[in-house]
C-alpha positions as a LaTeX table, in Angstrom:
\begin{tabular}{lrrr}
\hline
Residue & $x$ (\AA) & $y$ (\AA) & $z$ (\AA) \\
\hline
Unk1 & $-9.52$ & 8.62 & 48.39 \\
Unk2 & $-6.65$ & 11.20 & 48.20 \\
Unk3 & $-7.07$ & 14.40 & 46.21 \\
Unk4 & $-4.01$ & 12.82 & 44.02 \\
Unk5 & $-5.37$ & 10.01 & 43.57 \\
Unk6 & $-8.95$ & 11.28 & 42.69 \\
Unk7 & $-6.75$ & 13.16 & 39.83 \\
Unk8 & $-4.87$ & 10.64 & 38.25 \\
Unk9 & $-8.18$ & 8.53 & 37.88 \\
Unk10 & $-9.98$ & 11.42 & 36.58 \\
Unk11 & $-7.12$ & 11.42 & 34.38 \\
Unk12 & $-7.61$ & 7.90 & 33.36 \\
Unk13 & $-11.33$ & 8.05 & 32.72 \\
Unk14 & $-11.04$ & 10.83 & 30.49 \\
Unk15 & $-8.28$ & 9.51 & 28.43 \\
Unk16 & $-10.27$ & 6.14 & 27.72 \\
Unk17 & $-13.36$ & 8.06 & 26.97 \\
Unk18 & $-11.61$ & 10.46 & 24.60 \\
Unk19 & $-9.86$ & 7.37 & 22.65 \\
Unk20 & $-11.34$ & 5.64 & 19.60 \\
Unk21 & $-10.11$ & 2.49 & 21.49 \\
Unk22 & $-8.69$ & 0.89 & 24.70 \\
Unk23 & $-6.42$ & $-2.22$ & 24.78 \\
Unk24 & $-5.51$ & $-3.59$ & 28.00 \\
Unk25 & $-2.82$ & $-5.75$ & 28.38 \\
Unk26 & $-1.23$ & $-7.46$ & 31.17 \\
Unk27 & 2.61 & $-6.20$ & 31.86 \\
Unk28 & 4.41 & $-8.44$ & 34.57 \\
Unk29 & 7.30 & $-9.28$ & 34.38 \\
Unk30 & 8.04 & $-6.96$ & 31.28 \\
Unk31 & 11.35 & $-5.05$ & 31.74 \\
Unk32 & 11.80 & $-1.22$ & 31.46 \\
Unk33 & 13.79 & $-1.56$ & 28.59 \\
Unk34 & 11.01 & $-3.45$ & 26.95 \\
Unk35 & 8.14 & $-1.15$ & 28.02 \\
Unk36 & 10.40 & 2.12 & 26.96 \\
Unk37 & 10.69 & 0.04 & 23.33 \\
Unk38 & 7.07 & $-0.78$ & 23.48 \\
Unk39 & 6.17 & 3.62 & 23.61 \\
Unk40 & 8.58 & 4.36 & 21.60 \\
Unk41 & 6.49 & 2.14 & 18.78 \\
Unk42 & 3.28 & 3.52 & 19.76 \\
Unk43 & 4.46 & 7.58 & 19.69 \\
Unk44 & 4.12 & 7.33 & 15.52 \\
Unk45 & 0.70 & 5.62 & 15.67 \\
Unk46 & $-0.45$ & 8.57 & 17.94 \\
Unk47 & $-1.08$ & 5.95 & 20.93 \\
Unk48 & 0.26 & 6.19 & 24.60 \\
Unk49 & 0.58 & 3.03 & 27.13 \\
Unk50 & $-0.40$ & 3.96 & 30.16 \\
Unk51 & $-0.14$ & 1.94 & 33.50 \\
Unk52 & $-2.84$ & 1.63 & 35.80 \\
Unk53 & $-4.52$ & $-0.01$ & 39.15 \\
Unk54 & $-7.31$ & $-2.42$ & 38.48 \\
Unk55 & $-9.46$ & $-0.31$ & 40.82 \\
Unk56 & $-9.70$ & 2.58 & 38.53 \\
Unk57 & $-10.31$ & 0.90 & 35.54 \\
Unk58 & $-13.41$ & $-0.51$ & 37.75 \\
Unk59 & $-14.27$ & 2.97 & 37.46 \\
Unk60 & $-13.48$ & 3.60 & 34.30 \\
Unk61 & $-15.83$ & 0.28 & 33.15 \\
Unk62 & $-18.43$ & 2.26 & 34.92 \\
Unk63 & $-18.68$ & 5.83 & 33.28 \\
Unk64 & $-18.40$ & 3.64 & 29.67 \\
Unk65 & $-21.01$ & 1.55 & 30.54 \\
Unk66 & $-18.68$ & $-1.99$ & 30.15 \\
Unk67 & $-20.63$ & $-5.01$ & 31.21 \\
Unk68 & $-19.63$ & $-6.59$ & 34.65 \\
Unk69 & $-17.61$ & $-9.60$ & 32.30 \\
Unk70 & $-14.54$ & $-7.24$ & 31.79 \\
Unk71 & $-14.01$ & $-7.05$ & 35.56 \\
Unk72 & $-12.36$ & $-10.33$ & 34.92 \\
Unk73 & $-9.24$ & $-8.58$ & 33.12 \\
Unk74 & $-8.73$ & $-6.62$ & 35.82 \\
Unk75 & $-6.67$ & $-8.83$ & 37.51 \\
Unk76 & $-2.83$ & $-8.46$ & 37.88 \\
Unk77 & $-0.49$ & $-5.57$ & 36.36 \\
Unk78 & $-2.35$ & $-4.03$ & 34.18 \\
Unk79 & $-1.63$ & $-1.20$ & 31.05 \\
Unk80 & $-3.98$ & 0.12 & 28.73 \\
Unk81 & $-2.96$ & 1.54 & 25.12 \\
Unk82 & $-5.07$ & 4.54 & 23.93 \\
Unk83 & $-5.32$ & 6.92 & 21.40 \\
Unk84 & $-7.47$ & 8.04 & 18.33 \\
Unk85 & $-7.15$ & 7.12 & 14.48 \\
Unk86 & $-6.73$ & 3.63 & 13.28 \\
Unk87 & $-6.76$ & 0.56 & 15.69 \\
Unk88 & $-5.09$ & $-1.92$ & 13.47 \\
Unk89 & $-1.70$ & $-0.23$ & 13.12 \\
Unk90 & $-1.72$ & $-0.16$ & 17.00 \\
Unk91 & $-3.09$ & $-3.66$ & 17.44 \\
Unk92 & $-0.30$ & $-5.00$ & 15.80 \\
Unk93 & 2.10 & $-2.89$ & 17.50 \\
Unk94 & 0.40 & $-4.81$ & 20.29 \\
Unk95 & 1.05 & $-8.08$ & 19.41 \\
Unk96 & 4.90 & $-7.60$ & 18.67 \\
Unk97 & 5.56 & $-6.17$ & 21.75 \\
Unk98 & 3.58 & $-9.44$ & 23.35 \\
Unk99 & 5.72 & $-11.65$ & 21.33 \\
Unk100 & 9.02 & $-9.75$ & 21.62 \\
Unk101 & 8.13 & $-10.26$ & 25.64 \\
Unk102 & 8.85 & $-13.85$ & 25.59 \\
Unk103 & 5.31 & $-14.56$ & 27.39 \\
Unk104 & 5.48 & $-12.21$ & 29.89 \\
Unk105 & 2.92 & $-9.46$ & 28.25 \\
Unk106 & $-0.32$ & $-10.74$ & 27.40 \\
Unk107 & $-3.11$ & $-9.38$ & 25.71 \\
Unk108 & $-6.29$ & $-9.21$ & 28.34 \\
Unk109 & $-8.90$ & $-7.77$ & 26.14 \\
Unk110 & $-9.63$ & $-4.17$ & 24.55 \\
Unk111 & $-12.73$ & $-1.88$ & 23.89 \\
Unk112 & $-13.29$ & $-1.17$ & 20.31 \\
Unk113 & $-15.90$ & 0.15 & 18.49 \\
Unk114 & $-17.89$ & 0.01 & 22.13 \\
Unk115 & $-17.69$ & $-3.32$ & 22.23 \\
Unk116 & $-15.40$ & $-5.51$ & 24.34 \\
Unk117 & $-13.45$ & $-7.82$ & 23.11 \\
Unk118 & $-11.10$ & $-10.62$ & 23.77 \\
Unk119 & $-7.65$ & $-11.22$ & 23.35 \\
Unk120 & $-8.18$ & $-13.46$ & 20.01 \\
Unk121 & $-10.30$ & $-10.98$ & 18.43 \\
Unk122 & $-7.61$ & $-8.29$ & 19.23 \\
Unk123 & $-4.87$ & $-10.79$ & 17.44 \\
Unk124 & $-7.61$ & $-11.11$ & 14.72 \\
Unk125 & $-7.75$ & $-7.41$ & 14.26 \\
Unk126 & $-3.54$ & $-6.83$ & 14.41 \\
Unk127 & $-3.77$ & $-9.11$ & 10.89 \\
Unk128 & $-6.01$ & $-6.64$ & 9.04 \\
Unk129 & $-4.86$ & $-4.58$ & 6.42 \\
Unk130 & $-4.57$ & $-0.93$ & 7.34 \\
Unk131 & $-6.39$ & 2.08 & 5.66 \\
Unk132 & $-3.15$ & 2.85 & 3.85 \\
Unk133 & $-2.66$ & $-0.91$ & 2.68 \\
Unk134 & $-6.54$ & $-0.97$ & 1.54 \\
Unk135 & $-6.37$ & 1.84 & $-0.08$ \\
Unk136 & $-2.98$ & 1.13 & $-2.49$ \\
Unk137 & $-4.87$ & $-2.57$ & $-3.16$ \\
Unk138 & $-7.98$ & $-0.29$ & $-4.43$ \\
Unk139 & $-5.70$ & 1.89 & $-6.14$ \\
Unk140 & $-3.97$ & $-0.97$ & $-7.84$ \\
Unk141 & $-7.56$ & $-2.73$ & $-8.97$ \\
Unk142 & $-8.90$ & 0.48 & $-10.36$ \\
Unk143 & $-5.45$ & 1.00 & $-11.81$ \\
Unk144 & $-4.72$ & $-2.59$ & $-13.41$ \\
Unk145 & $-7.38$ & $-3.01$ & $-16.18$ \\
Unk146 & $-6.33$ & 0.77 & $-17.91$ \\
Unk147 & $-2.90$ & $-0.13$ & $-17.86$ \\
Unk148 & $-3.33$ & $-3.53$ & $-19.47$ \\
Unk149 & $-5.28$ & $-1.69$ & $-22.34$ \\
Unk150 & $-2.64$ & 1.02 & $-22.59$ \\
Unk151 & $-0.17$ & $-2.54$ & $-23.00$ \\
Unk152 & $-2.87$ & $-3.77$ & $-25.53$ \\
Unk153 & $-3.12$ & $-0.88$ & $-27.75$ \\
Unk154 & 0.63 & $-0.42$ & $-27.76$ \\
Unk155 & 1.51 & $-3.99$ & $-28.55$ \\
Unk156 & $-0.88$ & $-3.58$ & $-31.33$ \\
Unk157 & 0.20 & 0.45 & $-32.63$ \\
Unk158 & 3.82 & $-1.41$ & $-32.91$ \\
Unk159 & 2.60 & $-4.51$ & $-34.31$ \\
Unk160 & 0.42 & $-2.44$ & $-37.07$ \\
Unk161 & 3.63 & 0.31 & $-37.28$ \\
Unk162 & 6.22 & $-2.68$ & $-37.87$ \\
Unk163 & 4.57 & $-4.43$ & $-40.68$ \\
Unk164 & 4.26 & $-1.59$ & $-42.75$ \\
Unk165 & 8.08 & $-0.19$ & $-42.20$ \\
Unk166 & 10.36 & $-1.37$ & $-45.15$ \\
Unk167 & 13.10 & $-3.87$ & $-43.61$ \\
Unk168 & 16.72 & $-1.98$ & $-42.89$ \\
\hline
\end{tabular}
């Protein structure tokens, strides 16, 4: 293999090992409009999209120690998304740029939490709440049963109050 090309897969290893998570998606047929729109999305979530040959992702499968079943994805144009911090904002980043492709991007599978999984289970995981979303719904719980006894104890200060004011 060429120096350059010894580079850019070094490149590639070390960006999937240094993520918290690795989709990989296939990307035929997807315009450059699209793909442009579709890192553009990802740049907030502090992901990148990065296009690569099936033959160093072989490589990459090696140094992470990915069973020989996700050789199988490694068929056609493939991308990979990467990045650290929360998956789910990303996953369903994911799945709107698949749908806003009309058909042409698919989902092949991703590696999360060292495990490999499908393209369901990555659809799956694009419909959980965030961290941000869980936390304002904990937030709200703790928050709900002191504000109805702050209501309560109001209703019942003005209740008490107005039956012992003289009429106007």
């Amino acid at each position: 293999m060429r120096i350059e090309k010894v580079a850019i897969m070094n490149e590639v290893v070390a960006r999937v090992k240094d993520s918290d998570y690795c989709f990989i998606l296939n990307h035929g047929g997807v315009t450059v409009a699209q793909m442009a729109g579709f890192r553009a999305a990802l740049k907030p979530l502090e992901s990148r999209v990065l296009v690569v040959k099936n033959s160093f992702l072989g490589h990459v499968a090696k140094e992470k120690g990915w069973s020989e079943d996700v050789n199988a994805m490694f068929k056609g144009p493939t991308c990979v998304v990467t990045g650290k911090g929360e998956p789910t904002a990303v996953a369903k980043a994911i799945m709107e740029f698949v749908k806003a492709s009309e058909g042409k991007a698919s989902v092949k599978g991703a590696d999360y939490d060292n495990k490999i999984v499908d393209a369901a289970m990555v659809d799956a995981l694009s419909k959980v709440p965030g961290k941000n979303e869980l936390r304002a719904t904990l937030l709200m719980l703790l928050k709900e049963p002191a504000t109805r006894l702050a209501r309560v104890l109001s209703e019942k200060a003005k209740k008490e109050g107005g039956a012992e004011a003289p009429a106007a």
